[in-house]
TORVO-629964 format. One record per residue: x, y, z of N, C-alpha, C in turn. Coordinates in steps of 0.1 Angstrom, whole numbers, plus 5000, padded with zeros to 4 digits. Layout:
% TORVO-629964
XYZXYZXYZ/...
% end
This chain:
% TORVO-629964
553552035010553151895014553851855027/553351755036553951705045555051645047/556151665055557451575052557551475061/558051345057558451215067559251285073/559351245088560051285098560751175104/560351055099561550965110561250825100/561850765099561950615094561250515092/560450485080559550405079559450255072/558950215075559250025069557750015061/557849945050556949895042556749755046/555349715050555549555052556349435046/556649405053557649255045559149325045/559349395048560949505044561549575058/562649585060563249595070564249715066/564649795070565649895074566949865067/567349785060568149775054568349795038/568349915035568149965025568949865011/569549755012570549685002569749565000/568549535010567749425006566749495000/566549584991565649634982566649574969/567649544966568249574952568849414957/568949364968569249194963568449134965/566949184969566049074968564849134961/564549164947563649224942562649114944/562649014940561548944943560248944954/561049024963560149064978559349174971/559849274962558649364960558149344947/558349204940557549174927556249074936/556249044944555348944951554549054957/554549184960553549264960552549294950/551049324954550149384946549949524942/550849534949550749714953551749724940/551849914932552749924926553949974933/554849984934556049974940557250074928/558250134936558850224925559950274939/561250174935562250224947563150344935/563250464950564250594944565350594951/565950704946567550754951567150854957/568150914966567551024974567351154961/568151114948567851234944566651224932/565751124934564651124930564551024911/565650944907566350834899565350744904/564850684894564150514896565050384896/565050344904566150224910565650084910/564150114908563349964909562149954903/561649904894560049884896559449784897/558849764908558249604909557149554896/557449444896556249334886554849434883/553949454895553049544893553249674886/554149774892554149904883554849844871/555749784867555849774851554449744845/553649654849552749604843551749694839/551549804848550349974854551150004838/552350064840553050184834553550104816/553850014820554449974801555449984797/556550044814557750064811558549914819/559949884808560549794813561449884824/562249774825563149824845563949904838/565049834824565849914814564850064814/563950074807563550194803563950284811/562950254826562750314831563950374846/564850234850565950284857566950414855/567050484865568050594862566950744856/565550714851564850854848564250894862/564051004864563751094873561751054873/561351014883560250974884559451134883/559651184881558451304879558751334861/559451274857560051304839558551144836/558751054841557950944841556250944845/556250944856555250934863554351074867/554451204872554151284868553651414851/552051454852551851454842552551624840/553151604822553251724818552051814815/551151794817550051894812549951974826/550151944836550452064848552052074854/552252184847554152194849554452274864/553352334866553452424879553652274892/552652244892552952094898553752054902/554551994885555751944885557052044891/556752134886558152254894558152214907/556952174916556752264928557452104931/556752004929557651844934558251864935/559451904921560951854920561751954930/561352104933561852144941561552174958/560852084957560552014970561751934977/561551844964562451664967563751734963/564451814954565451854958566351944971/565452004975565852014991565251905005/565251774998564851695007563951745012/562651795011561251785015560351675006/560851545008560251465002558951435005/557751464997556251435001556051295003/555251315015554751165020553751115008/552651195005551751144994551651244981/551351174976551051284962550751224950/549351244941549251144932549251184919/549151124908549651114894548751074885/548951104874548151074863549051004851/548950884844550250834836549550764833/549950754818549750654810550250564809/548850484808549750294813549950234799/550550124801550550034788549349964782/548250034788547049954780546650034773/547250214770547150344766545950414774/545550364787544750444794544950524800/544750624805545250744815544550674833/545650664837545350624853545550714859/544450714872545150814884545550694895/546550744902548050714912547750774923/547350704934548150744946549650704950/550050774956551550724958551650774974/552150674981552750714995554050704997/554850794999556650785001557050745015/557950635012558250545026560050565024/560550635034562150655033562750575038/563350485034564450395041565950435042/566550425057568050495056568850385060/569650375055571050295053571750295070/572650215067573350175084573950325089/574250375079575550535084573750635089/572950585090572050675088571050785083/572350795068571850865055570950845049/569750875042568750845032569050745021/568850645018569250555006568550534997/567150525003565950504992564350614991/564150584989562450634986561850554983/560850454991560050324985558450424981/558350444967556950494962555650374965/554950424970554050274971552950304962/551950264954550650364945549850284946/548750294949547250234944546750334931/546050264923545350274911544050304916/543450464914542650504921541450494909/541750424897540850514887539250394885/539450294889538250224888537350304903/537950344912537050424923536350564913/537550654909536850714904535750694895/536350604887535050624872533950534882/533450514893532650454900532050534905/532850644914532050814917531850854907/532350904894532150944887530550954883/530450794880529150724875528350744881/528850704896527850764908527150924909/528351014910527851114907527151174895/527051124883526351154869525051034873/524650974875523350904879522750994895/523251024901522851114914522351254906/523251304895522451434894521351424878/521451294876520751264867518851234878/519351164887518351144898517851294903/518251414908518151554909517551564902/518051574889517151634874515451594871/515451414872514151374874513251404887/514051404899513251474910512751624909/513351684902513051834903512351824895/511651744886510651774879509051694883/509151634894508151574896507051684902/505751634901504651734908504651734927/505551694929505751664947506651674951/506251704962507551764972508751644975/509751674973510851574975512051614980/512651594988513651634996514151505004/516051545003517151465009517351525026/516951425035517551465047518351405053/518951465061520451405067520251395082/520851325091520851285103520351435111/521051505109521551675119519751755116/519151695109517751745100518151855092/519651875085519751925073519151865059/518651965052518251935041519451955027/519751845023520751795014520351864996/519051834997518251874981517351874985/516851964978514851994978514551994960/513651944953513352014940512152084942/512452134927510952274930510252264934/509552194934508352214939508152234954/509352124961509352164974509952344975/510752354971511352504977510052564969/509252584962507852654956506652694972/506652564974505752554984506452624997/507952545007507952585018509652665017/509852705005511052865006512652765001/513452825001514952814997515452685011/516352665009516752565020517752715029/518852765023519452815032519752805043/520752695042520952615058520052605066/518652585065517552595075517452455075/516952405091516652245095515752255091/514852085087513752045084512152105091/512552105103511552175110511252305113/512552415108512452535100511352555092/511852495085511152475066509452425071/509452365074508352265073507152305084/507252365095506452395105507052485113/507852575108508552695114508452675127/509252615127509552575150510852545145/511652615161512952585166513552465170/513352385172513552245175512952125170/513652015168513151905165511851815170/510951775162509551715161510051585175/509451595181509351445191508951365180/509851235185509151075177508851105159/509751195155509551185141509851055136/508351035128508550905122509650915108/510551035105511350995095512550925102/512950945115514050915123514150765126/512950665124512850545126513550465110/513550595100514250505084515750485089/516350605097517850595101518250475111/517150445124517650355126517050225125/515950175119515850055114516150045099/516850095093516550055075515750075070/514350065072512750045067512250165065/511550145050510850315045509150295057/509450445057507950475064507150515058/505550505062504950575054503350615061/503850795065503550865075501850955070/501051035078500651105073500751245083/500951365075500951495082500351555079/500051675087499151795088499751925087/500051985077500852095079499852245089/500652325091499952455105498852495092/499252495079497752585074497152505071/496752355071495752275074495752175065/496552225055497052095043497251995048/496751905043497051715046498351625039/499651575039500351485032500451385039/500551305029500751125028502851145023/503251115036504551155037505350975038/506250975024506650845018508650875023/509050805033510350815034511350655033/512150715026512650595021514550565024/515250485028516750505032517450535019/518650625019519050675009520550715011/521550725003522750745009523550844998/524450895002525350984999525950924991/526650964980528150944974529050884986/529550954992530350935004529850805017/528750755014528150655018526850695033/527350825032526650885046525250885044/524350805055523350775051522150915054/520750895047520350995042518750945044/517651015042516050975037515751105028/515151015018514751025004513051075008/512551215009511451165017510151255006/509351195003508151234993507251275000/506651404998504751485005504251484993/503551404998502051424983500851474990/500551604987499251684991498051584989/497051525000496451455001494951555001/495251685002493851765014492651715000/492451754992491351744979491351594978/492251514982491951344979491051344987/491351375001490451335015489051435013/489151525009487551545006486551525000/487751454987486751374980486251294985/486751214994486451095001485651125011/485551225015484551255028482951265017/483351295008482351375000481751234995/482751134993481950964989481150954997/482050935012481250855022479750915023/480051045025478451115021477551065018/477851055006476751004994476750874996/477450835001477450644998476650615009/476550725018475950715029473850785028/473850855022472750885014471950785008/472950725000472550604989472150494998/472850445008472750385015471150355024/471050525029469750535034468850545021/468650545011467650545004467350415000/468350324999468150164998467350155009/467350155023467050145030465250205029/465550305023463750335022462950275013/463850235001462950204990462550024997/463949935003463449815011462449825022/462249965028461249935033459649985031/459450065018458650055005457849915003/459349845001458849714994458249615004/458749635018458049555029457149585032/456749705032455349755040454449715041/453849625023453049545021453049405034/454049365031454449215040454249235054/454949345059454849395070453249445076/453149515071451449555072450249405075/451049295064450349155065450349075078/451849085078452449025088451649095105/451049215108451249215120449249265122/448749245107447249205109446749105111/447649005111447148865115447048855128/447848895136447748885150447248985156/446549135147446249165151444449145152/443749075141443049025140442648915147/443548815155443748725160442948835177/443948875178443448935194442249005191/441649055182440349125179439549055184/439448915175438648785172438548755192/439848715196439548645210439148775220/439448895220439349045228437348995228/437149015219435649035210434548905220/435048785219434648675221434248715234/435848735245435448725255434248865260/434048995250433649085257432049005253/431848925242430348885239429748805254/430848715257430548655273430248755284/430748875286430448945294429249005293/429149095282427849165276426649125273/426949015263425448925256424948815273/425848765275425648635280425348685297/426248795305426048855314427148775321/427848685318428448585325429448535318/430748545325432248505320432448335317/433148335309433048185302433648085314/433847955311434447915324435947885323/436747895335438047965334439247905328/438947795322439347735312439547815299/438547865293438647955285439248085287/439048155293439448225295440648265297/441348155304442848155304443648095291/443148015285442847975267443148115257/442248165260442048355254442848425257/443148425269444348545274445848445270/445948345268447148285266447448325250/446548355239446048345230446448475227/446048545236445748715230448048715233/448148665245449948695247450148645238/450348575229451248495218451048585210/449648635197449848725194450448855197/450248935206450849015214452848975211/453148945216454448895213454948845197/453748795188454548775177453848915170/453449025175453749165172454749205173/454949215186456549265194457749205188/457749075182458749005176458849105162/457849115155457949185138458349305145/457849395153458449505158459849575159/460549445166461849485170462649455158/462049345151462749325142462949405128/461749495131461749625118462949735129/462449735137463549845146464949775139/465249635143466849635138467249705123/466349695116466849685103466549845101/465649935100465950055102466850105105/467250085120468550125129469850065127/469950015114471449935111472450045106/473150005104474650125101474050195083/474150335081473750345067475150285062/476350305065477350265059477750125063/477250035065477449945074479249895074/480049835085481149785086481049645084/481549555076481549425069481649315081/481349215085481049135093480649045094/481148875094480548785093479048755093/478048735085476748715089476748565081/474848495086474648385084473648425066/473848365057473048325048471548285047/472148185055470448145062469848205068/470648275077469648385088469248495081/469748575069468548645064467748625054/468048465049466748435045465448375052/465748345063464948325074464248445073/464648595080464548675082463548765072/464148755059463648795051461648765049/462048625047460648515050459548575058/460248585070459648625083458448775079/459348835070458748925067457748945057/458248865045457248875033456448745032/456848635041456048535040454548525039/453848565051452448555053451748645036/452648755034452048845018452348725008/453148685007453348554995452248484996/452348375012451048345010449548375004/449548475010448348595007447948574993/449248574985449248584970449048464962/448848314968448848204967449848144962/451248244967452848164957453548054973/454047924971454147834980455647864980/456147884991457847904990458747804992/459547794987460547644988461847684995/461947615005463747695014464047485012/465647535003466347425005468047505007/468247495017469147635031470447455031/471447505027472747475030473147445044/472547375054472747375070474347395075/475147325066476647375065477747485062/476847545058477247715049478147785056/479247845054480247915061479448045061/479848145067479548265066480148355055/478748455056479448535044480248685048/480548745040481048885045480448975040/479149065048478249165047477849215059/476449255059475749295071474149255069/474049165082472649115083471549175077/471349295083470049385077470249405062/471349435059472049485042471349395038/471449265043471549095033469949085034/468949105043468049085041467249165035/467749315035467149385022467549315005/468549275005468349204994467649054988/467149024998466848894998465048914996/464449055004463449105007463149174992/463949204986463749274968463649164959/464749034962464148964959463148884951/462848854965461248814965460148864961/460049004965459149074961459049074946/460349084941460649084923460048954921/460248844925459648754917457848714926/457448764932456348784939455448894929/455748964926455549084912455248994898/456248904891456148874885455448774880/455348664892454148564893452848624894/452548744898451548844901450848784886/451548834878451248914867451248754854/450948634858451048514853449648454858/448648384848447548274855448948164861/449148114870449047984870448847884882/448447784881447647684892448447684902/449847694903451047644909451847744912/452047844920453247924917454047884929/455447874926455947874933457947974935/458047994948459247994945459847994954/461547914949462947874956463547944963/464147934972465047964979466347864984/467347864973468547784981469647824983/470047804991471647814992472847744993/473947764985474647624985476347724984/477547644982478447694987479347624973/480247694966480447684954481647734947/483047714941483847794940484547904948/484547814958484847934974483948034976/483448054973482048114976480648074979/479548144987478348114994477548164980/476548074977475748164967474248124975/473248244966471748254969471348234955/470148134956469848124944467948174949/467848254944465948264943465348264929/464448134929463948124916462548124915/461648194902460048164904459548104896/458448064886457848014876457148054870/457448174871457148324862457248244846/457548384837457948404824459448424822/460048444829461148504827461848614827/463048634820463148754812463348744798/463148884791463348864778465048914773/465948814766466848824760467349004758/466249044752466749194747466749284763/466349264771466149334784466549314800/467749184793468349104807469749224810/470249284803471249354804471049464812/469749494811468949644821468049584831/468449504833467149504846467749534859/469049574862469849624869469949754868/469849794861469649944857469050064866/469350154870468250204882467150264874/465950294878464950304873464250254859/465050114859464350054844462949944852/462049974844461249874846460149804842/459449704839458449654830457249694835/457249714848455949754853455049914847/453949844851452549994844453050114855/452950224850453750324855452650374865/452950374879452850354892452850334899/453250194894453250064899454850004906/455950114901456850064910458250194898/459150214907460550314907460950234899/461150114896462650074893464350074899/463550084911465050104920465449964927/464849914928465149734937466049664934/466049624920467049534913468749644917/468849754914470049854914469949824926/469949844940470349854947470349724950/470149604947470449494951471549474947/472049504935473749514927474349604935/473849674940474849844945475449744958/474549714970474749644982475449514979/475049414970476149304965477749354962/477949444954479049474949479549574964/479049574972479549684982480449554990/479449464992479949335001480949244990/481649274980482449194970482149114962/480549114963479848974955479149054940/478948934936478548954918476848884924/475848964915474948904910474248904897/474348794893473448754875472248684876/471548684862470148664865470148594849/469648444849468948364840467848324839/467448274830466048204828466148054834/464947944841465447844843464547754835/464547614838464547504834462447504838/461647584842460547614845459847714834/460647774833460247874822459948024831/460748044845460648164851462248204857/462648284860463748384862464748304875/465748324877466648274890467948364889/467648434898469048534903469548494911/470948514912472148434919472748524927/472848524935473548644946475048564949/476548574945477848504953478248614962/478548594970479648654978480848604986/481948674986482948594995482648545008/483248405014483648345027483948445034/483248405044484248535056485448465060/486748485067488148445068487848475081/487348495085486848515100486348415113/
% end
């Protein structure tokens, strides 16, 4: 052990080795345990504190040989090697103990030796100083038995988990990591992990060490595997800080998900065909009118040319040709407007639209066929309505199935009057669509499936059963619910809600 080499003072205490024994009170007013010796290793003092540690009175204990006391017999080698230490004055600076205190607990002792020498220069005392190390221990202790209790549960998880340290040593791996990328054997992280010689530029685990904050990364390993990489601050026994860092093999998640979008994107374009199935009719209506219209005036003027020999006078004529451009243009209007909705996103991205504007829209398209059908349409449109969160064309394919559904079902009713609603109103933080007709209804036993894909009441040819589903599939895409009651008419009213846009 190391030996004091020159003269040392304990705080509050001075060099005068005779103010330890006339003023004990100076070392009872310490917290520290305290334990003054003789050079030849005799207990001379014990302050307030160590009697209190140990259970021995000053009587008991003055005059015994502090290693007969305070040193344990269960290691005698030890003890030999102290006492013949301190009998040739190689008195140890530190050295600590195990002794049973008066509460019958076994403590562990540090002790630091502080030599005080007298006026002639000679050795007079040994001031023992001790801290009570045993509440640290059983704290490591605990620490350590919950640390390898934490190991135990980490080595059994299905994912890669590993302790890294500043230097990009790896601290712990459990199996599954050493399964996948090999033994640690002093190898750095970027050894192990992407077999390269040096450290990753801008590793995002390096940002847990210096801000505090878990990250949460994704990587690409060289043979093409994908992880969702979870790093978290984590510390040593010894306090030396550390990341706790989780790879969860992502590659089969992400293809699942390519493999959704797919299809969602498929499904998507099929909505899109079976809505424009269902417009065709309307559409087809919609752009015979004006095309009929220019027939009618084309026709007129060629009878002035041909029958008559002589052009009408130019009043009309410019009447006609103004006539024939308007239609001409409310072609080109239904035109572009079938182009938009065609050419809209099959997956569309969510985005404020107007309520009103695709039922406008919608109108636009199946209106003149309703007419046709002698059903009178009623728009009572919310002029205050927040926006909703969808996609315009999306919204007016549902508004356009709709219609058609209850355009179908007045079909299939005598009555003098048909009509049907269209309102919108704004309700429980939400925009709703109400479309209602004066149909029959539904029947009780059959309200539960009419969302169903291919359920349907109609004579078999007459229609898929796909309308209603994909009106649900597109509502529930955009966050909204749609339900369907009987009303106060004795015909059906489906409710389209969807969320406010925050936008």
């Amino acid at each position: 052990m190391a030996m004091c080499q020159r003269s040392m003072t304990m705080g509050g205490l001075d060099n005068q080795a005779g103010s330890l024994v006339q003023h004990p009170d100076v070392l009872d007013a310490v917290s520290a345990l305290v334990t003054v010796l003789d050079p030849d290793g005799r207990i001379v003092y014990l302050n307030r504190a160590c009697r209190e540690a140990t259970g021995y009175t000053l009587e008991e204990a003055k005059g015994e040989y502090v290693w007969n006391l305070f040193l344990s017999p269960e290691d005698p080698g030890s003890v030999d090697t102290f006492v013949q230490e301190w009998e040739a004055g190689r008195y140890p600076k530190e050295y600590t103990s195990r002794l049973t205190a008066g509460d019958g607990g076994c403590h562990l002792i540090a002790w630091v030796n502080t030599i005080l020498y007298g006026e002639t220069g000679k050795i007079e005392y040994v001031v023992s100083t001790g801290t009570d190390l045993t509440a640290h221990m059983q704290v490591q202790e605990a620490l350590s038995t919950e640390q390898r209790q934490l190991f135990s549960l980490l080595d059994g998880l299905p994912v890669s988990v590993h302790l890294q340290a500043p230097d990009h040593s790896l601290r712990f791996a459990n199996r599954h990591f050493r399964d996948l990328f090999g033994d640690l054997e002093r190898r750095r992280c970027y050894e192990l992990l992407r077999d390269g010689n040096k450290p990753c530029v801008d590793c995002p685990t390096f940002r847990v060490f210096e801000s505090g904050q878990p990250q949460q990364w994704e990587w690409t390993r060289p043979n093409g595997r994908i992880y969702e990489v979870y790093d978290y601050p984590f510390q040593d026994l010894n306090g030396s800080p550390l990341v706790l860092k989780a790879l969860v093999d992502i590659t089969d998640l992400r293809r699942t998900e390519e493999e959704r979008q797919r299809l969602q994107a498929q499904t998507a374009l099929t909505e899109s065909l079976a809505s424009l199935a269902t417009m065709s009719a309307g559409i087809a209506h919609e752009i015979n009118q004006p095309l009929n219209a220019l027939k009618v005036t084309a026709d007129a003027l060629l009878y002035w040319y041909e029958e008559k020999g002589r052009p009408p006078d130019e009043e009309k004529v410019v009447r006609s040709l103004r006539r024939i451009s308007e239609q001409a243009a409310r072609i080109d209007e239904i035109i572009k407007h079938l182009r938009t909705f065609v050419r809209s996103e099959q997956v569309p991205k969510l985005k404020p639209c107007d309520f009103n504007n695709a039922v406008n829209g919608a109108l636009s398209i199946l209106g003149g066929q309703l007419s046709s059908h002698g059903i009178e349409v009623i728009k009572v449109l919310d002029k205050s309505l927040p926006k909703v969160l969808g996609d315009p064309s999306r919204l007016e394919e549902v508004i356009v199935n709709l219609l058609a559904n209850a355009m179908h079902a007045l079909d299939a009713v005598d009555r003098a009057v048909k009509e049907i609603l269209c309102r919108t109103r704004r309700f429980d933080g939400k925009v709703g669509l109400e479309i209602s007709d004066n149909a029959t209804g539904i029947r009780d036993e059959i309200r539960d499936k009419v969302f169903d894909p291919f359920f349907t009441t109609k004579e078999p040819g007459q229609g898929m059963g796909v309308g209603l589903s994909l009106v649900q599939a597109v509502v529930t895409r955009f966050g909204g619910v749609i339900h369907v009651s009987n009303n106060e008419k004795g015909g059906a009213t489906f409710t389209v809600e969807l969320p406010i846009s925050q936008n």
